[in-house]
KETOR-559426 format. One record per residue (C-alpha): x, y, z. Coordinates in Angstrom, 1 decimal. Layout:
<recs>
+--------+--------+--------+
!     px !     py !     pz !
+--------+--------+--------+
!      X !      Y !      Z !
...
+--------+--------+--------+
</recs>
This chain:
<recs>
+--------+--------+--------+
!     px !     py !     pz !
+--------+--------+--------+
!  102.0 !  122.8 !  126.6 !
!   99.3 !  120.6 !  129.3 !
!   97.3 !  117.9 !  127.7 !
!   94.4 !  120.5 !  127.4 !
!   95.8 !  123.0 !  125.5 !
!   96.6 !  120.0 !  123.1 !
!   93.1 !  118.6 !  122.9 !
!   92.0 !  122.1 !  122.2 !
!   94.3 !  122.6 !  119.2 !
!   93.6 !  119.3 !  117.9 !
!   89.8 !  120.4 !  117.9 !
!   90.6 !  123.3 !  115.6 !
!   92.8 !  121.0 !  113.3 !
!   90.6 !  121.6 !  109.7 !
!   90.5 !  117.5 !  109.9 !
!   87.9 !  117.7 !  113.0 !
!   85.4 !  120.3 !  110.4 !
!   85.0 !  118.6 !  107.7 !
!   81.7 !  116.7 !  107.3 !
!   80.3 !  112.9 !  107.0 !
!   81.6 !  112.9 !  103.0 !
!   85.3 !  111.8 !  104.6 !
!   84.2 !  109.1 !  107.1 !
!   81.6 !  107.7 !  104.6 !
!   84.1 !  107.6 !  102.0 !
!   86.7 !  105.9 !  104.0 !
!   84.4 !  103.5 !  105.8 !
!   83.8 !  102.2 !  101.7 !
!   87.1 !  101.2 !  101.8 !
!   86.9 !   98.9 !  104.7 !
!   89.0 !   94.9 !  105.0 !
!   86.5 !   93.3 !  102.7 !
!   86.7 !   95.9 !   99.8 !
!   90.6 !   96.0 !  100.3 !
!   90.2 !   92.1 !   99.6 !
!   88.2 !   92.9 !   96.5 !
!   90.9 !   95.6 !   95.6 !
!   93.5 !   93.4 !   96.5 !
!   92.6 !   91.0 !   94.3 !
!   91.8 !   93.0 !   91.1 !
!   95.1 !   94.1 !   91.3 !
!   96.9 !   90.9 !   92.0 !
!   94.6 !   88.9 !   89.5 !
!   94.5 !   92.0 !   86.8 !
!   97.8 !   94.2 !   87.9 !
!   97.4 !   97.7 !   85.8 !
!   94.1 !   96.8 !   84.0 !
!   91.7 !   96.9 !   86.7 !
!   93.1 !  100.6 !   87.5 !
!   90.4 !  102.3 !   85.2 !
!   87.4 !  101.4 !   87.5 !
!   88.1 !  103.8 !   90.2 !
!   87.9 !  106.5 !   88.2 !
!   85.2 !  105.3 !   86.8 !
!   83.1 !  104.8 !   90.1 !
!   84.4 !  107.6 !   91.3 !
!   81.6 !  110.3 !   89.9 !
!   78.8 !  107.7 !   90.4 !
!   79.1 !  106.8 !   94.0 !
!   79.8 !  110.3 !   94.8 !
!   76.8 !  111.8 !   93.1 !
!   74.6 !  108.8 !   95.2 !
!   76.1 !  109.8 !   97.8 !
!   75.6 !  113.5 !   97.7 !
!   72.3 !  112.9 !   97.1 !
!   71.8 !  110.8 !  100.2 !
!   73.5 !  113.7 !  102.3 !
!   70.9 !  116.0 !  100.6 !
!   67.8 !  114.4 !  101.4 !
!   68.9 !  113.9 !  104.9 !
!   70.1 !  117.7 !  105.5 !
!   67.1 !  118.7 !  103.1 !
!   64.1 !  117.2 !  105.2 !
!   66.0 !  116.6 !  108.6 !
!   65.4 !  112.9 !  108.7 !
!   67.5 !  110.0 !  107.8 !
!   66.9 !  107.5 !  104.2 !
!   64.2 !  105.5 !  105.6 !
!   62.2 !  107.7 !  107.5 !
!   62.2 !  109.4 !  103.8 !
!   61.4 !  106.1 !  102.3 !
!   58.2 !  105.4 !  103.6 !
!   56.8 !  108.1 !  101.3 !
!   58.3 !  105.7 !   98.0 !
!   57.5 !  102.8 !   99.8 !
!   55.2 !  100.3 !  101.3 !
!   55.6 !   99.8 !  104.7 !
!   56.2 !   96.0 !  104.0 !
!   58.7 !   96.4 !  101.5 !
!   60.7 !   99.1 !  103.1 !
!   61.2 !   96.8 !  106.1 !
!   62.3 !   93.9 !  103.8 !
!   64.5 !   95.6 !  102.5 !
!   66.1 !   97.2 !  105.9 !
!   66.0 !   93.5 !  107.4 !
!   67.9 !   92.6 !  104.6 !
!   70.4 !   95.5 !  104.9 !
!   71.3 !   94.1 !  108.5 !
!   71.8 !   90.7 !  107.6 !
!   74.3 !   92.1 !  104.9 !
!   75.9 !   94.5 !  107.6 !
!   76.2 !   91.4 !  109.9 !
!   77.9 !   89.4 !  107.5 !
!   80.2 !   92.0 !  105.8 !
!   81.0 !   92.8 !  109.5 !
!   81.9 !   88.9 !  110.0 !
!   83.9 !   89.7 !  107.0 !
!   85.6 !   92.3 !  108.5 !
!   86.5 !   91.6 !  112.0 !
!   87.6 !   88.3 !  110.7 !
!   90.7 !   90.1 !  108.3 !
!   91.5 !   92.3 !  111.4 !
!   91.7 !   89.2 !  113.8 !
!   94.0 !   87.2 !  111.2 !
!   95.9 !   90.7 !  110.7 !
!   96.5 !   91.1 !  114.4 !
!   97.7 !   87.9 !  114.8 !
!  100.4 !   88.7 !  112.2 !
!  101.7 !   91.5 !  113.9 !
!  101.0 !   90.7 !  117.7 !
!  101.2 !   87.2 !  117.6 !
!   97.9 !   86.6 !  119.6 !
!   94.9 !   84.6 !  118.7 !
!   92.9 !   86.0 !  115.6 !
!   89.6 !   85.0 !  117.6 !
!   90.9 !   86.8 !  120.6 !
!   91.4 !   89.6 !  118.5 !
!   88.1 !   89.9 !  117.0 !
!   86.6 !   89.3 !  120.5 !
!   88.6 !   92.8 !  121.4 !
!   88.1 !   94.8 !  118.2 !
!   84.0 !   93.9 !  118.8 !
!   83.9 !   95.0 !  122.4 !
!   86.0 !   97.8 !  121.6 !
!   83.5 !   99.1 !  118.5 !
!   80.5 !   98.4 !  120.8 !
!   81.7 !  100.2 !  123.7 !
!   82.9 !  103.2 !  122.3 !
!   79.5 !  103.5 !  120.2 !
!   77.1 !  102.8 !  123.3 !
!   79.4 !  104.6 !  126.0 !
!   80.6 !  107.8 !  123.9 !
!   78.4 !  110.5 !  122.4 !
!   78.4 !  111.6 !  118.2 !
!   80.5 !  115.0 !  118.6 !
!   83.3 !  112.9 !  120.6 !
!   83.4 !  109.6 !  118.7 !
!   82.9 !  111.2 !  115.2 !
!   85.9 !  113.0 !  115.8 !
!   87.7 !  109.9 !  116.5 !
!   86.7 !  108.0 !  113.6 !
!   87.5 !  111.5 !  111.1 !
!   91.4 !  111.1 !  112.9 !
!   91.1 !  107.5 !  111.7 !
!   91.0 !  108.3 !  108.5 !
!   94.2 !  108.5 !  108.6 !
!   94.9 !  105.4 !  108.2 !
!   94.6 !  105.0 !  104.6 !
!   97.6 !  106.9 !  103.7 !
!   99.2 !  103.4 !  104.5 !
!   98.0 !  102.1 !  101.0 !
!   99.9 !  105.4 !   99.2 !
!  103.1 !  105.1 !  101.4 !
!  103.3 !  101.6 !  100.5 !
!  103.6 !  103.1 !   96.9 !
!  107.0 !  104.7 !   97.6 !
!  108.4 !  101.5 !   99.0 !
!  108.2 !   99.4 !   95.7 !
!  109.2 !  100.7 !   92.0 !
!  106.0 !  102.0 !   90.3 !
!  106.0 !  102.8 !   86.6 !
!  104.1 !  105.7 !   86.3 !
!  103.6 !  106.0 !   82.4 !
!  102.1 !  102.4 !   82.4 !
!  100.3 !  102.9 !   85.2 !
!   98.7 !  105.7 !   83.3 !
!   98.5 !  104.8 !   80.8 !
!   96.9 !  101.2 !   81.7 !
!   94.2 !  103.7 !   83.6 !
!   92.4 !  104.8 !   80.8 !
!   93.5 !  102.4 !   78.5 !
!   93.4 !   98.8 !   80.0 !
!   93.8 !   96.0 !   77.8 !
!   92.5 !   92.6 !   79.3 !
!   89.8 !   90.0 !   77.9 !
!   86.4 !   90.5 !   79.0 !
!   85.2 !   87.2 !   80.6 !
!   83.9 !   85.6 !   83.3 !
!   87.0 !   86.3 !   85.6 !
!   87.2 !   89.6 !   84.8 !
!   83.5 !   90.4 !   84.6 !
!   83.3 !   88.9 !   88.4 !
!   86.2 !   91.4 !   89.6 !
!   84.4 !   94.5 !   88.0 !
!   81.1 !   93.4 !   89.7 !
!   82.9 !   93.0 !   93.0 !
!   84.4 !   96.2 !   92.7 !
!   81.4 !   98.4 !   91.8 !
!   79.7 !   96.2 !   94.0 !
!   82.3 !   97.1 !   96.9 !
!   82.6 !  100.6 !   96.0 !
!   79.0 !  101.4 !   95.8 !
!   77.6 !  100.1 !   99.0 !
!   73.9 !  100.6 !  100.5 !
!   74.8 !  100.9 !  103.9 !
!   76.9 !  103.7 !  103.0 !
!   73.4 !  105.4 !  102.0 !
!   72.1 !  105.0 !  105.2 !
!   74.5 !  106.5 !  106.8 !
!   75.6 !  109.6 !  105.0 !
!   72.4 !  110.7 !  105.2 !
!   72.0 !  109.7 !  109.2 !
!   75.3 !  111.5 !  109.4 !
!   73.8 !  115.1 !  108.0 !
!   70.5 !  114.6 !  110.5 !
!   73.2 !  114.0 !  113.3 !
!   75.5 !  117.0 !  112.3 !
!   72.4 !  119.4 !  112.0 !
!   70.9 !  118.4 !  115.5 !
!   74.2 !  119.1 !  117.2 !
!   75.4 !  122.3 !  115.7 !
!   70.8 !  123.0 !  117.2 !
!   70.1 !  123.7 !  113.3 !
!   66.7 !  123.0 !  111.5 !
!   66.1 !  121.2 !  108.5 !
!   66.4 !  123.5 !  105.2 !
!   62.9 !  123.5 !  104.4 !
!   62.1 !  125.7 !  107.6 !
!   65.5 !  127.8 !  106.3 !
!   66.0 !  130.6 !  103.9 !
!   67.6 !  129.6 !  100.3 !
!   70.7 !  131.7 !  101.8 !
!   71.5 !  129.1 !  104.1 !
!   70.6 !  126.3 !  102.1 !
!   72.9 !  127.3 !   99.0 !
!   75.6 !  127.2 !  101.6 !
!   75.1 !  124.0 !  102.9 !
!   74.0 !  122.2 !   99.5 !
!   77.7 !  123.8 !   98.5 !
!   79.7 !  122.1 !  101.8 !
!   77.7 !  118.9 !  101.0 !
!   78.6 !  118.6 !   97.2 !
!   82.4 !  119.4 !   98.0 !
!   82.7 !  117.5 !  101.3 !
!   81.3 !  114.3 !   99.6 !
!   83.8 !  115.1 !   96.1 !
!   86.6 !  115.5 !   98.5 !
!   85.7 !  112.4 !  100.5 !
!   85.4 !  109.6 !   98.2 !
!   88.1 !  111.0 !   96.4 !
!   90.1 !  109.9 !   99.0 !
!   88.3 !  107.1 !   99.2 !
!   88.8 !  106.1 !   95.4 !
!   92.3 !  107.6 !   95.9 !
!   93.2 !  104.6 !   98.1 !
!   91.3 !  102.3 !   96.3 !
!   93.3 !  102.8 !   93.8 !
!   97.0 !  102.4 !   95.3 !
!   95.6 !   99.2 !   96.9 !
!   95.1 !   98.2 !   93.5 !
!   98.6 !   99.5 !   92.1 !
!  100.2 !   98.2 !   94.8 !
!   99.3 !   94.5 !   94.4 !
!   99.8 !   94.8 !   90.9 !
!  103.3 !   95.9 !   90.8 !
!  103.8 !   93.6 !   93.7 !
!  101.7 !   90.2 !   94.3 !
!  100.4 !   90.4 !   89.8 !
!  104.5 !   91.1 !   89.1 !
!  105.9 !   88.1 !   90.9 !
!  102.7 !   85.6 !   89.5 !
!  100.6 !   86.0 !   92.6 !
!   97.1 !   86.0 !   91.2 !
!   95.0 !   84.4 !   94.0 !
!   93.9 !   86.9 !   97.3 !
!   91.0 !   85.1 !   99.3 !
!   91.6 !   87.1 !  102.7 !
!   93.2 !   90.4 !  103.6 !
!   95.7 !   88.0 !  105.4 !
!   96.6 !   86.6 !  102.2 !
!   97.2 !   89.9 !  100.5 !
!   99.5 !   91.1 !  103.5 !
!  101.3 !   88.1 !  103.9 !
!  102.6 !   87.7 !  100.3 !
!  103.6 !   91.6 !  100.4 !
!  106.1 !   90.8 !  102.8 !
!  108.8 !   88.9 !  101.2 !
!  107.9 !   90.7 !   97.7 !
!  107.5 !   94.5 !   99.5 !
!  110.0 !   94.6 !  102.4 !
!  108.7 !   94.4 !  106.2 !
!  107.5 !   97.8 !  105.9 !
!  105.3 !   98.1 !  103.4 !
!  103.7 !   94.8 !  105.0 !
!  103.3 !   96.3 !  108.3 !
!  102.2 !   99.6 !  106.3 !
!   99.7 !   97.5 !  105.3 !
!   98.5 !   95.3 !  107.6 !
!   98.1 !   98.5 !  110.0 !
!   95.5 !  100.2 !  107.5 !
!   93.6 !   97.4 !  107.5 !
!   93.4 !   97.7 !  111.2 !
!   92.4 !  101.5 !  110.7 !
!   89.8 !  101.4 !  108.1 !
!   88.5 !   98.0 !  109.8 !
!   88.1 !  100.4 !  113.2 !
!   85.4 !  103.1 !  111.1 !
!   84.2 !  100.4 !  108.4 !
!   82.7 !   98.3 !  111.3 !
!   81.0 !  101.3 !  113.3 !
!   79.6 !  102.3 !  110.2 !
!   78.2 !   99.0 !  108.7 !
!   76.0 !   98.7 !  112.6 !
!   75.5 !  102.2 !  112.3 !
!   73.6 !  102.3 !  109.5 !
!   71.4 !   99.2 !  110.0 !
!   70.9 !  100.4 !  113.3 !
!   69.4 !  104.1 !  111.2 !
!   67.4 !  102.2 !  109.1 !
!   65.5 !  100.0 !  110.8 !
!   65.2 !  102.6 !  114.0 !
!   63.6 !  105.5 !  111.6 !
!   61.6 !  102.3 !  109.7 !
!   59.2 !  101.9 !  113.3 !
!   59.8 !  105.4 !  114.3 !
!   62.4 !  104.6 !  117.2 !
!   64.9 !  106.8 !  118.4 !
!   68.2 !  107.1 !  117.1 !
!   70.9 !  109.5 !  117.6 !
!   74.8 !  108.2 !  118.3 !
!   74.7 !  111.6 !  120.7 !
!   71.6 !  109.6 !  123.1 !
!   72.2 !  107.4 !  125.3 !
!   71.6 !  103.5 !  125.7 !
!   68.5 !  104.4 !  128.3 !
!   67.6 !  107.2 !  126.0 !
!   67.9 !  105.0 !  123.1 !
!   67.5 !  101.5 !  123.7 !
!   66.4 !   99.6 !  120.5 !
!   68.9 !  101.9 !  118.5 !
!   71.8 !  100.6 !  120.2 !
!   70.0 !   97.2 !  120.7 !
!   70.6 !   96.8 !  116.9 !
!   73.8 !   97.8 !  116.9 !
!   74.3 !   95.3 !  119.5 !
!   72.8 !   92.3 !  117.7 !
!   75.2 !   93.2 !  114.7 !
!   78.5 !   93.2 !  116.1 !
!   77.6 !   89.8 !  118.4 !
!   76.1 !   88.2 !  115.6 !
!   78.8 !   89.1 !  113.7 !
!   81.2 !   87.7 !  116.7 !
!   79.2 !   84.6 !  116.4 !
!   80.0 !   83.8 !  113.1 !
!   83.6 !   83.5 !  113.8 !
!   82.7 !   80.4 !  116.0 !
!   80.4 !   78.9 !  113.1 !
!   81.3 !   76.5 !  110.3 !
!   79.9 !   79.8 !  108.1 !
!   83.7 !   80.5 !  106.8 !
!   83.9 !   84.6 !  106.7 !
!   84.4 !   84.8 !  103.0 !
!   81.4 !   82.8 !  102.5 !
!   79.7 !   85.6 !  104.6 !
!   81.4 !   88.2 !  102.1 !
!   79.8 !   86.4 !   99.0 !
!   75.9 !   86.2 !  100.8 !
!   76.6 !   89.6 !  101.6 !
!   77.5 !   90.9 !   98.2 !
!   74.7 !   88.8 !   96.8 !
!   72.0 !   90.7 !   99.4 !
!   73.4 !   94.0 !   98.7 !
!   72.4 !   93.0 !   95.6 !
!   68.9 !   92.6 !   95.6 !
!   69.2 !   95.8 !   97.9 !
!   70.9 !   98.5 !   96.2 !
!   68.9 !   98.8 !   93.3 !
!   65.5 !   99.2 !   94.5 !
!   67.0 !  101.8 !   97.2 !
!   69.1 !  103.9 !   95.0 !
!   65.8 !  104.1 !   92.9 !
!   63.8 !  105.5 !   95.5 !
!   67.1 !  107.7 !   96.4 !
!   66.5 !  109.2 !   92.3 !
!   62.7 !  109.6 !   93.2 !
!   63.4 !  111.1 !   96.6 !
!   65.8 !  113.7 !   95.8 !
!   63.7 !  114.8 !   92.5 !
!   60.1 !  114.9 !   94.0 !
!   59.6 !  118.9 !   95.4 !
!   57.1 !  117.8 !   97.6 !
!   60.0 !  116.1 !   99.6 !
!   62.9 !  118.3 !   98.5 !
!   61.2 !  121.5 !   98.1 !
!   63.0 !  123.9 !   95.9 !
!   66.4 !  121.7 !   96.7 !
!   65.4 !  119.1 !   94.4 !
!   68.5 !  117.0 !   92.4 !
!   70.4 !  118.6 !   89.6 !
!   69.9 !  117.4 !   86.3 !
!   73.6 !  116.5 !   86.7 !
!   73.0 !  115.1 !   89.7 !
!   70.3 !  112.9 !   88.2 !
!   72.6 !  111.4 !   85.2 !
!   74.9 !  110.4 !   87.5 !
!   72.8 !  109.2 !   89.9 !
!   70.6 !  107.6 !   87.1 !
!   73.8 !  106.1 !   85.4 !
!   74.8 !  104.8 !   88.9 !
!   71.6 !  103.0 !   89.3 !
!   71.9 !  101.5 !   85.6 !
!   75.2 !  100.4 !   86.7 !
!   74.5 !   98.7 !   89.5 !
!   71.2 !   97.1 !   88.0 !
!   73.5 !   95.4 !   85.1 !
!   76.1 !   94.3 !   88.0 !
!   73.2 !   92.5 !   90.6 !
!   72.0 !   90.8 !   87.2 !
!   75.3 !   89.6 !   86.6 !
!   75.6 !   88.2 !   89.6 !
!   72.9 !   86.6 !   89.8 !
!   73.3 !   84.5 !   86.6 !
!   76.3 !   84.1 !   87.1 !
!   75.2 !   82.8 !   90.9 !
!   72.0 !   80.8 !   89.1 !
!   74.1 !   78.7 !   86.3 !
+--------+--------+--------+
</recs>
């Protein structure tokens, strides 16, 4: 069989069909939130277990909203949000999106330098000089329908976190148990794990981009918004957007999940309660674990590192792009679409930057937490208005189940952000 009749097959593979739900989903789970996972299940072991089912039914009925909107009205979040609102505010809050997405990128590229340099042996900050350039170039010098189909193949790499499972002993009936009945003391500690993980698992720059991800989808397959469609048409593409988004951050909470089991029965076991870095958490699984489930490990963090960084420039580069009405497509080119990838630009190098700062990357995960933050509420609040106003959504306005959800998802993340914030303030 030649290399084309290959590439041909691997196009038909059902992987390379499915929508932005799957490489949203596994973007969430990118080195910083495996950190946060990491450490609620070294710090916690079985008790932290119950939040991902928990989040699980929140962030995907934000995020199916998100996807709505954009395949609703054919434009991305913001270009939606100037009708919720004021032109000043909106672009606060986009500037603060990218200073977020720069220093959760910092965050990121640093755990994938420090992980390379456990496996290879080479310099972290050479590493995170190659994993930038790489992410920039194949953003800038490939178009959406090639390098989306790259980064859907990457998702791959979180079946690491459940193979890892089947090298250690796992007691199920606990572990089930402990899922949906923890039993641990609800204080500061565990209070600040639970806000990191909501916080981690319900992201605004994953709003951006969902929604980006359905405008970019539609323009390629030469589609039209589904205002100017029939209700045939729309049903079906309301229907692949509720199951596509279900089925992705299932997998997403899926993982999530064994990276929380996994340190529990491993790194919480043995009396390892302390994970700072994705380094930390891949180091001490390789004397407890076996070599394997180390390099299992270490090598999805590489993976979910290569779409979580994409998507964090990505979707600053959306938002503020569709904020002064620029143009921005991943399918355009840099001459067709300078500023676009000018952003994107400025993210990764600013985030390369940091690595040569005294700003230590986890102290660029905490100010990034802290501005998602202030951000996430206000936006997932226009999101609820968005998706129920007609005169924006037309007859494809939110479900009222979509709206408790969503609604309880907002609440949710309101309490979290005031949490951290007092807990930030005294």
């Amino acid at each position: 069989m030649n290399l084309s009749a290959i590439w041909a097959r691997i196009k038909r593979h059902p992987l390379s069909r499915v929508g932005p739900g799957l490489v949203t989903g596994v973007a969430d789970d990118d080195p910083s939130g495996i950190v946060t996972y990491s450490q609620a299940g070294a710090q916690f072991g079985f008790n932290m277990l119950w939040t991902m089912p928990f989040a699980y039914p929140l962030m995907s009925a934000i995020q199916i909203l998100c996807a709505r909107i954009g395949r609703v009205t054919g434009r991305g979040l913001s270009a939606n949000m100037k009708l919720a609102f004021p032109s000043s505010v909106l672009i606060s809050l986009v500037l603060l999106l990218l200073v977020a997405n720069v220093l959760n990128i910092a965050a990121d590229i640093a755990a994938m330098g420090e992980v390379a340099q456990l496996v290879t042996g080479v310099n972290w900050h050479i590493m995170t000089g190659i994993f930038v350039l790489l992410t920039l170039c194949l953003q800038i010098l490939i178009p959406y329908r090639h390098y989306v189909f790259f980064l859907k193949w990457l998702s791959l790499s979180l079946l690491a976190y459940g193979a890892v499972l089947f090298t250690v002993h796992v007691p199920w009936v606990k572990v089930l148990w402990s899922t949906f009945f923890p039993r641990f003391l609800w204080n500061a500690d565990s209070a600040a794990v639970v806000v990191g993980v909501f916080g981690t698992t319900i992201s605004p720059y994953l709003f951006f981009w969902q929604a980006s991800q359905e405008v970019e989808d539609m323009n390629l397959r030469n589609q039209s918004s589904l205002l100017e469609n029939g209700n045939a048409e729309g049903f079906s593409e309301l229907q692949r957007i509720k199951w596509d988004t279900w089925s992705g951050m299932l997998y997403s909470n899926v993982a999530a999940y064994c990276i929380i089991l996994a340190t529990a029965v491993t790194l919480h076991a043995a009396g390892v309660t302390d994970i700072n870095t994705a380094t930390d958490a891949a180091s001490a699984l390789r004397p407890l674990a076996g070599e394997f489930a180390f390099v299992l490990f270490a090598l999805g963090i590489l993976g979910v590192g290569l779409m979580g960084v994409p998507v964090l420039a990505g979707s600053a580069a959306y938002a503020l792009s569709e904020v002064f009405g620029w143009r921005s497509s991943l399918e355009d080119s840099a001459a067709q679409a300078g500023k676009f990838y000018s952003i994107i630009a400025i993210s990764l190098l600013g985030a390369l930057a940091i690595q040569y700062s005294p700003i230590s990357p986890m102290k660029a995960l905490f100010w990034s937490a802290v501005i998602n933050g202030v951000v996430a509420v206000p936006l997932m609040v226009a999101i609820m208005t968005l998706s129920s106003k007609t005169s924006v959504m037309g007859a494809h306005v939110a479900t009222l189940p979509m709206k408790i959800l969503g609604w309880l998802a907002t609440g949710v993340m309101a309490l979290a952000a005031l949490y951290l914030f007092v807990t930030w303030i005294f």
